[in-house]
C-alpha positions in Angstrom: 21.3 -9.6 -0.1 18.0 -9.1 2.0 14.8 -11.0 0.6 13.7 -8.0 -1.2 16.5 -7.9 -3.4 16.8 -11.9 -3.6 13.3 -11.5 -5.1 13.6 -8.7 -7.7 16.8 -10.5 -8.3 14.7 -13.9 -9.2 12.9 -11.7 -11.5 15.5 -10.6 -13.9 15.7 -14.0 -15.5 12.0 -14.0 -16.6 11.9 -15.3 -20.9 9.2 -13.1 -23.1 6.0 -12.3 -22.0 3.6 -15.0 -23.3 0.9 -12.4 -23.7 -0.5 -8.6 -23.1 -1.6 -9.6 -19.4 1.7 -10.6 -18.8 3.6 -7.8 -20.5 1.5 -5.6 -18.1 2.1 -7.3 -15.1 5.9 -7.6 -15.8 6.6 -4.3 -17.1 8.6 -6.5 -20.0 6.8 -5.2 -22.8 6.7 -1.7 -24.3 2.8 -2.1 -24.4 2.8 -3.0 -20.7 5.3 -0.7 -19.6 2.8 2.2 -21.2 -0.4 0.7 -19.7 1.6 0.3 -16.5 2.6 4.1 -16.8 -0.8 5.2 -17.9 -3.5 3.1 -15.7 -1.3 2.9 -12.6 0.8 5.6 -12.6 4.3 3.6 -11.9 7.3 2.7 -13.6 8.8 -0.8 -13.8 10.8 -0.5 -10.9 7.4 0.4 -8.9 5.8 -2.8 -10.1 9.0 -5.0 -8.8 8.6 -2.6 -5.3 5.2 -3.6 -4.9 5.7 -7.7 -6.1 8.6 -8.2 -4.1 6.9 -6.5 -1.2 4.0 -9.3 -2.0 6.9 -12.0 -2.0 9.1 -10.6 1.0 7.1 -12.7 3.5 7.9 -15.8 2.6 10.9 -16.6 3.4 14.4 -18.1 1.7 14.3 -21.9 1.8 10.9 -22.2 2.6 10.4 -25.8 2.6 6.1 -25.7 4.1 2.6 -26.1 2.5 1.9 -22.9 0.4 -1.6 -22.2 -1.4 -1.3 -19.6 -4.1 -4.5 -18.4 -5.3 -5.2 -17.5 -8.0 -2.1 -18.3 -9.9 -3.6 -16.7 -12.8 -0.8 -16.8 -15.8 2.5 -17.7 -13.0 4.6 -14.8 -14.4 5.0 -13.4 -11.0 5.1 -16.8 -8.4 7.2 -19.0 -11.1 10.4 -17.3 -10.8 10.0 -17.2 -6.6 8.9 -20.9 -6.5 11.6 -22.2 -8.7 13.7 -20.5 -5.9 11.8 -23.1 -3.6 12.8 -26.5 -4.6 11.8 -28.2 -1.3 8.3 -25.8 -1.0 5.1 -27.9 -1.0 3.2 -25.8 -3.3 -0.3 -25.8 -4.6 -1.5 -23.1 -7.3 -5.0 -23.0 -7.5 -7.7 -20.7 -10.4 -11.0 -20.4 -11.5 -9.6 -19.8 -15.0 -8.6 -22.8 -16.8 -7.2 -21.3 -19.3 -5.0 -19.2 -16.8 -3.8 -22.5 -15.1 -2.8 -23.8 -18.0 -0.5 -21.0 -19.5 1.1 -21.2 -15.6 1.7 -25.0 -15.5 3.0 -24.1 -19.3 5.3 -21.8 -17.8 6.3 -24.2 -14.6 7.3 -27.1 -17.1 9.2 -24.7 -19.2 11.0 -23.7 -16.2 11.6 -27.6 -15.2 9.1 -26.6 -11.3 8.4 -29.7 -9.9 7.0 -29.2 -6.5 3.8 -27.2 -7.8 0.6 -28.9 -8.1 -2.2 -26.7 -9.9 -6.3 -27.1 -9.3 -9.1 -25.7 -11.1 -11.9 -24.1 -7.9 -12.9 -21.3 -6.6 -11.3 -19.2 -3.9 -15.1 -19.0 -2.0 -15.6 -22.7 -1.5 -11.7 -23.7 -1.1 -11.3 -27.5 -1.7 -8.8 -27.7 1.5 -9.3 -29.2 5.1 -9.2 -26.7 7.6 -5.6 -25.5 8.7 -3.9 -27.0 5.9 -1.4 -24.2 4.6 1.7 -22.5 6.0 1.2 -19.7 3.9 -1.5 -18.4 1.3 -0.7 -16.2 -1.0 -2.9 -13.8 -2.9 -1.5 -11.5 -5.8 -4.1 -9.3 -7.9 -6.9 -11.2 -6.9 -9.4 -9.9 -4.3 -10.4 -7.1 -6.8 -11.7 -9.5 -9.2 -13.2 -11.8 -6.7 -17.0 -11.7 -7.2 -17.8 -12.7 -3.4 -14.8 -11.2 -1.4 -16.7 -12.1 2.2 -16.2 -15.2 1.1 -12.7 -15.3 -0.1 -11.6 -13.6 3.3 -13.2 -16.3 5.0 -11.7 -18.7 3.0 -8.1 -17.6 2.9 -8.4 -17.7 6.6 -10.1 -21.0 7.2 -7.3 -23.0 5.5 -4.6 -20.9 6.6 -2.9 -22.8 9.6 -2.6 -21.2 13.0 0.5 -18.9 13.2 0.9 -19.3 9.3 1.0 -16.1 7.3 -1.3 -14.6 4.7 0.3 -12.3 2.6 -0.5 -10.7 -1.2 -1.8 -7.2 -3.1 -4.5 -6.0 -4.6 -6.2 -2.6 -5.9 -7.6 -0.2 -3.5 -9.7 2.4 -4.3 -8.9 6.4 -3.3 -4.6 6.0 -2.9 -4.7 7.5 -6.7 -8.0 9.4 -8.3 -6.5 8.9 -11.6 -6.6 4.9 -11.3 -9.9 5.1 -9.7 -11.2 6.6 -13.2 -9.5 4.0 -15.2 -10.8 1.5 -13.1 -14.6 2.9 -13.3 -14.6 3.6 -16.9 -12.9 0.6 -18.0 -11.6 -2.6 -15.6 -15.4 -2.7 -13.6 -17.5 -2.5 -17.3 -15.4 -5.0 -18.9 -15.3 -7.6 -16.1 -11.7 -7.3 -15.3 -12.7 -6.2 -11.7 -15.7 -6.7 -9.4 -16.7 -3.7 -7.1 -16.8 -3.5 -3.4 -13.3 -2.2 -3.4 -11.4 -1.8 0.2 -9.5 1.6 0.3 -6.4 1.6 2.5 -7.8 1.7 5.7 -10.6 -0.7 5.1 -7.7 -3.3 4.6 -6.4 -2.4 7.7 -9.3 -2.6 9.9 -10.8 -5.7 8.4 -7.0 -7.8 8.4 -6.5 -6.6 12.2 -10.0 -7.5 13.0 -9.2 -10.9 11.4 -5.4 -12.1 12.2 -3.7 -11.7 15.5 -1.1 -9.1 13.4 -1.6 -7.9 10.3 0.4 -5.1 8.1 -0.6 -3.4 5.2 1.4 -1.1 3.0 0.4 0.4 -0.7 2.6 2.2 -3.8 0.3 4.3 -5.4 -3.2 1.9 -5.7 -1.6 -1.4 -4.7 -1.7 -2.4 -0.9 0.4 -5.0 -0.2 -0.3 -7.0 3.0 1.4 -9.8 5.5 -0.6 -11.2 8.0 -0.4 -13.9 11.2 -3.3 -16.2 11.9 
């Protein structure tokens, strides 16, 4: 079984969905399948493409410092870092609230090499070069000062460790753009500048020594090397 698969795999043994936002980002929901369908045109099989594609980096008995950020609810990373028993692990939101529905959701699943901090991905409150891996899923849209979450990913990244995630980008799907105008921007959900495709491109390669990015429909999904 490649990584992909061990992934998705990890993700078949997910309990109910604790609320909408994680109905929608699982696909485990009838609700979040149809806003899935609806504001991002893909299935549920398209969402586990994309979030294993986020995942696929890292590798199988990763046993290194990893900053997630932000950790939101945990119903993605949970299942992957109860995979990683010997992972030092740090999970890291502005969002209180969010932290504390994913520590909830570590101590149900009995995770106990994940610490979780309350901060702010544009003032990181890490020493330089102090993680193996960051990880950023579904954040940088919502990030009110991208420059300086770039910046800051980087900084505490360690040299030759890998940055990897997904996010929204604007222009892969004229349909999501819309949704994304009329309703994620006006009710807070998302913060413009958005990067397009090959904006993401440009600025990773400009940034890391290597740098890939790849998108289904309006997700890019990117793995980069400091």
């Amino acid at each position: 079984m490649n990584r992909k698969d061990e992934i998705k795999s990890a993700y078949r043994g997910l309990g109910k969905a604790h609320s909408l936002y994680d109905g929608m980002m699982t696909g485990t929901t009838v609700l979040g399948r149809a806003i899935t369908r609806f504001v991002w045109g893909m299935s549920r099989e398209d969402a586990l493409e994309y979030q294993a594609m986020a995942f696929e980096p890292i590798p199988a008995g990763f046993s290194g410092k990893l900053l997630e950020v932000p950790v939101g609810t945990g119903v993605l990373s949970m299942p992957i870092w109860k995979t990683l028993p010997d992972a030092d692990i740090t999970c890291l939101d502005y969002s209180e609230k969010m932290m504390q529905s994913a520590q909830a959701r570590a101590d149900e699943m009995g995770i106990q090499n994940v610490k979780f901090r309350q901060g702010d991905v544009g003032a990181l409150p890490y020493a330089d070069e102090s993680f193996d891996v960051v990880l950023s899923l579904n954040g940088f849209h919502a990030f009110p000062d991208k420059e300086a979450a770039y910046r800051e990913t980087w900084r505490v990244l360690k040299p030759g460790g890998t940055f990897c995630g997904c996010f929204y980008v604007k222009g892969s799907n004229l349909h999501t753009d819309k949704v994304i105008r009329r309703f994620y921007i006006k009710s807070g959900f998302f913060t413009e500048p958005f990067e397009t495709m090959d904006t993401l491109q440009k600025r990773l390669s400009d940034m890391y020594a290597a740098a890939e990015v790849r998108g289904v429909q309006s997700i890019a999904v990117f793995r980069c090397i400091k």
